[in-house]
C-alpha positions in Angstrom: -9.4 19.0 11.5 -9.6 16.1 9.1 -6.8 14.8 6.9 -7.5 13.6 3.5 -5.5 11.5 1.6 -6.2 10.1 -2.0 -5.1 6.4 -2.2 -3.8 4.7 -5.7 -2.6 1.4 -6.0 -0.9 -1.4 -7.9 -1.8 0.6 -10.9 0.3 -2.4 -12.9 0.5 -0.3 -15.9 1.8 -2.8 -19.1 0.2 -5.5 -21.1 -2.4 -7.4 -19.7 -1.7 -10.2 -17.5 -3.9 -12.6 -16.0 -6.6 -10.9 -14.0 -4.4 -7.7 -14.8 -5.7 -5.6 -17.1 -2.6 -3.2 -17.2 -3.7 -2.2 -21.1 -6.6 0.3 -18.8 -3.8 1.6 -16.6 -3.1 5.0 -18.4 -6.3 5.7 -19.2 -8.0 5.1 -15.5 -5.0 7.1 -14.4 -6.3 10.2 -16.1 -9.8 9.6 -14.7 -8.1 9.1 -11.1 -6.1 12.8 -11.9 -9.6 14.3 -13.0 -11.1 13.2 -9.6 -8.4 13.5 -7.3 -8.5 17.6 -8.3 -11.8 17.7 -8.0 -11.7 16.0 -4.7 -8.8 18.8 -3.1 -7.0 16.2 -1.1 -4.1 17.0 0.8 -2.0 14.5 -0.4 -1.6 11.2 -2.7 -0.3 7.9 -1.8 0.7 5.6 -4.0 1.3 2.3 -2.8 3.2 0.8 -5.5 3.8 -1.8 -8.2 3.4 1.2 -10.6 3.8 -1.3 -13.4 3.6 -4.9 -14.8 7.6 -5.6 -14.9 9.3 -7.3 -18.0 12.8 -6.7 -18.3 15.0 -3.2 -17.6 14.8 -1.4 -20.9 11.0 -1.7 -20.5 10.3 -1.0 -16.8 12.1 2.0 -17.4 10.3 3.4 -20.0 6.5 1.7 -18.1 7.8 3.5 -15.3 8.0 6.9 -16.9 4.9 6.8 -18.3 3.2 6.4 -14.9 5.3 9.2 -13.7 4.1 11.4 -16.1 0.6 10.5 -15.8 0.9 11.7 -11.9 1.9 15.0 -13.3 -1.8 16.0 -13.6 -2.6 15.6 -10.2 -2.2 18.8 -8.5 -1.9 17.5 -4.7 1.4 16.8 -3.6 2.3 13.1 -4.2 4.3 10.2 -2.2 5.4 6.8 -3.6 6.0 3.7 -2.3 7.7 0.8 -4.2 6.0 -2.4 -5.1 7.5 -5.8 -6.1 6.9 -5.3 -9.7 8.9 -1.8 -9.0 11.7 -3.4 -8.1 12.1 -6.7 -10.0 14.2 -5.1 -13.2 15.0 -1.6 -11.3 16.8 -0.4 -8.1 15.3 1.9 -5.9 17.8 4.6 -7.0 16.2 4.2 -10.7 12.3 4.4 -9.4 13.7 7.5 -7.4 15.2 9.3 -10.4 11.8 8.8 -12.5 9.7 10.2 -9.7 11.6 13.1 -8.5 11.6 12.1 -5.1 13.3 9.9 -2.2 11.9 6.5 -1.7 13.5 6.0 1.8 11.5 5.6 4.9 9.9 9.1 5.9 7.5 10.7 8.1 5.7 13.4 7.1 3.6 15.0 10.3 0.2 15.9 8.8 -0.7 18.6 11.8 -3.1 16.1 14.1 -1.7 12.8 12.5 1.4 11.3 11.0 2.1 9.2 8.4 4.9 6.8 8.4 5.3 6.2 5.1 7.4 2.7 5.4 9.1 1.9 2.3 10.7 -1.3 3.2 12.5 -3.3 0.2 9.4 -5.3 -1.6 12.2 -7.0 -3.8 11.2 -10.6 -4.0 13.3 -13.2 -3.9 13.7 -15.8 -6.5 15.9 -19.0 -5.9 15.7 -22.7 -5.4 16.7 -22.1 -1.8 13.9 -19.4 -0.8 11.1 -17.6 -3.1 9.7 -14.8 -1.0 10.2 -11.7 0.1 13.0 -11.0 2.9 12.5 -7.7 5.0 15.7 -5.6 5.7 16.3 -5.5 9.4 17.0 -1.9 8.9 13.7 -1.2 7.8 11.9 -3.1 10.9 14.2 -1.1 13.2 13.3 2.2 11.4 9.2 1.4 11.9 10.0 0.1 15.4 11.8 3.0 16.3 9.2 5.5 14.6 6.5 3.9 16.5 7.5 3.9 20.1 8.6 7.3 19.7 5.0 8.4 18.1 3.4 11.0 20.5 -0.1 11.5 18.0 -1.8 9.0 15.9 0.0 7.8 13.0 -0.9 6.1 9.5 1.5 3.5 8.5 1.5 3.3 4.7 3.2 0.0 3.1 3.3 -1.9 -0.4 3.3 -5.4 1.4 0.5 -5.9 4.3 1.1 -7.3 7.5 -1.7 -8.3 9.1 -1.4 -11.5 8.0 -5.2 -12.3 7.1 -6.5 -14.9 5.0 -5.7 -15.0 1.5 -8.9 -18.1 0.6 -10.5 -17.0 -2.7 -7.9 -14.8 -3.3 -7.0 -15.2 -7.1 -3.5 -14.4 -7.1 -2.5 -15.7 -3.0 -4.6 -18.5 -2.3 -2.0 -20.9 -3.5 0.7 -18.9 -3.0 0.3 -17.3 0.7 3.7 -17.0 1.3 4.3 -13.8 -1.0 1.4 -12.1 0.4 3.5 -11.2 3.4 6.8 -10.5 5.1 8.1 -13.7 6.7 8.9 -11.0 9.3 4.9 -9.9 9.5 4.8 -11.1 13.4 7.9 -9.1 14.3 6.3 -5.9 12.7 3.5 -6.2 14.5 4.6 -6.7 17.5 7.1 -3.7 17.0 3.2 -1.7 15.9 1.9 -3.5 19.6 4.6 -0.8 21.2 2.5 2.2 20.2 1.2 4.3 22.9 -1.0 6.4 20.5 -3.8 5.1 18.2 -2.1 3.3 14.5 -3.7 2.5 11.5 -2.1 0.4 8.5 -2.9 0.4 4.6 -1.2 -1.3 1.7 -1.9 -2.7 -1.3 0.1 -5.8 -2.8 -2.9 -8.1 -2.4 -5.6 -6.8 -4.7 -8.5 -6.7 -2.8 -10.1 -4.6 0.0 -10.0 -5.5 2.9 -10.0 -4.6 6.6 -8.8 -6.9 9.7 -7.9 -6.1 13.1 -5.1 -7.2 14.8 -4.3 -6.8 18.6 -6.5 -3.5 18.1 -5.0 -1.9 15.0 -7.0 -1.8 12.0 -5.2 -3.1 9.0 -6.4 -2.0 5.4 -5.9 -3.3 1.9 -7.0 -1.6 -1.2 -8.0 -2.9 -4.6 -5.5 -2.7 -7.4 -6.6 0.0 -10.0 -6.7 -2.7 -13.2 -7.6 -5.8 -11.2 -10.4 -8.0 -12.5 -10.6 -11.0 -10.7 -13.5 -9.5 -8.6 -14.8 -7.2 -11.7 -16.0 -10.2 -14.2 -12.8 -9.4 -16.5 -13.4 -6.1 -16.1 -10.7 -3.6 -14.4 -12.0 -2.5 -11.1 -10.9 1.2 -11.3 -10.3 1.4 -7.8 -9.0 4.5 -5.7 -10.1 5.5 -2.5 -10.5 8.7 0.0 -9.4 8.3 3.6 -10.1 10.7 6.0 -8.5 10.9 9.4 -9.5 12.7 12.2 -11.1 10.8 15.6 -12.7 8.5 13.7 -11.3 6.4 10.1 -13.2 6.6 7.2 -12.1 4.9 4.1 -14.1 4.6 0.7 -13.1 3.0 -2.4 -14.4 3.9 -5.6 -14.8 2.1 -9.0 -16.2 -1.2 -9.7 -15.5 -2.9 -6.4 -16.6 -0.4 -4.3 -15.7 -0.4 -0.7 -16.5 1.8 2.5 -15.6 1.8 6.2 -15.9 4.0 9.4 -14.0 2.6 12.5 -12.1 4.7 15.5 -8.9 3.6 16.1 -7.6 3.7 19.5 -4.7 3.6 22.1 -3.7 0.4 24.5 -3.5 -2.6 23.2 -6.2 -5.9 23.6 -5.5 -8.5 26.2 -2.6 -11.3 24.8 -4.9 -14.7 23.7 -5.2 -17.3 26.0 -3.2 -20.6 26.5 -4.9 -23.7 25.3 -7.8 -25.4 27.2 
């Protein structure tokens, strides 16, 4: 039996910033409601940074009005938070506008599971460290989750960890080290423990992508109101993955994307030494 899920992403609804067009948000939201009940899915992610953040007062209210907007999709829903999420407002706050917890969970979707890992995106600003910094708590709770998996599991993130290349990437070319977890080796070598086939998608990065690493395929979906690879135009991006033996991911809008891969269990052979 296949599992669909309807994927939404870095939605960044607010003014427009940069290659952001956040003043489309609300509107492409409604279109993404329209299709997802059309489409049936059998449930929603959304992979965070739900908003452009400016200051409390604001995030809060940005925040609600994304909330409400999910309203009119009829399949059940799960959040993640993003950066943007969490620069003005605590998880507790993103929690009380969205009616749900935000803590790690895993929801067993009959032949897969998905882990939906909610580690802390919060960045940190200072002149000692500007980055992100990933509770240890979290990586023990994914670690954990993993080598105890007995059937194929999604993991579902804000933040990637593969680790790919970010050249040509508008917003992490030049700035690399917010792309990713300084952690992003320990996680994978915690995902490296499963003895079950694993998948990974996130957003954060605002482009799609797909790179394997040590056999896991790692995906990243476009932003719904980026415009760096859209001429200045918001890409209108969601996508439909459907799990079963096989992967098959498509994203929709102006940046289309589409993928079929079959992940599988066992890890590939450690790299060579130098010659």
């Amino acid at each position: 039996m296949t599992l669909r899920i309807a994927i939404i992403t870095d939605i960044h609804h607010g003014e427009p910033s940069h290659a952001k067009r956040g003043d489309a948000a609300l509107g492409l939201m409604a279109e993404f409601a329209e299709w997802a009940n059309a489409e049936a899915p059998d449930l929603v992610l959304d992979l965070g940074d739900r908003i452009s953040d400016v200051d409390e007062e604001t995030d809060l209210r940005l925040e609600a009005e994304v909330a409400e907007a999910f309203k009119a999709v009829k399949a059940p829903v799960h959040h993640i938070c993003g950066n943007h999420d969490r620069d003005y407002l605590t998880t507790a706050q993103n929690e009380a506008i969205l009616g749900q917890s935000l803590q790690n969970e895993l929801l067993d979707c009959g032949e897969w599971q998905i882990a939906l890992w909610r580690a802390d995106p919060k960045i940190t600003r200072s002149p000692e460290f500007y980055g992100f910094t990933l509770p240890e708590s979290d990586l023990l709770w994914l670690s954990r989750t993993i080598q105890a998996a007995e059937k194929p599991t999604l993991v579902a993130s804000h933040v990637p960890v593969s680790g790919h290349s970010q050249i040509s990437n508008y917003w992490f070319q030049r700035h690399e080290e917010v792309s990713r977890y300084p952690e992003s080796p320990r996680v994978r070598q915690a995902l490296a423990q499963a003895r079950v086939p694993v998948a990974c998608i996130a957003g954060h990065v605002h482009w799609n992508t797909v790179t394997t690493v040590d056999g896991i395929p790692h995906l990243t979906q476009q932003s719904l109101t980026e415009s760096f690879t859209t001429q200045g135009h918001p890409a209108g991006a969601w996508g439909m993955l459907e799990l079963s033996e096989t992967l098959h991911w498509q994203v929709f809008g102006a940046d289309p994307f589409e993928t079929r891969l079959t992940p599988k269990p066992g890890r590939w052979t450690p790299p060579m030494g130098r010659f």
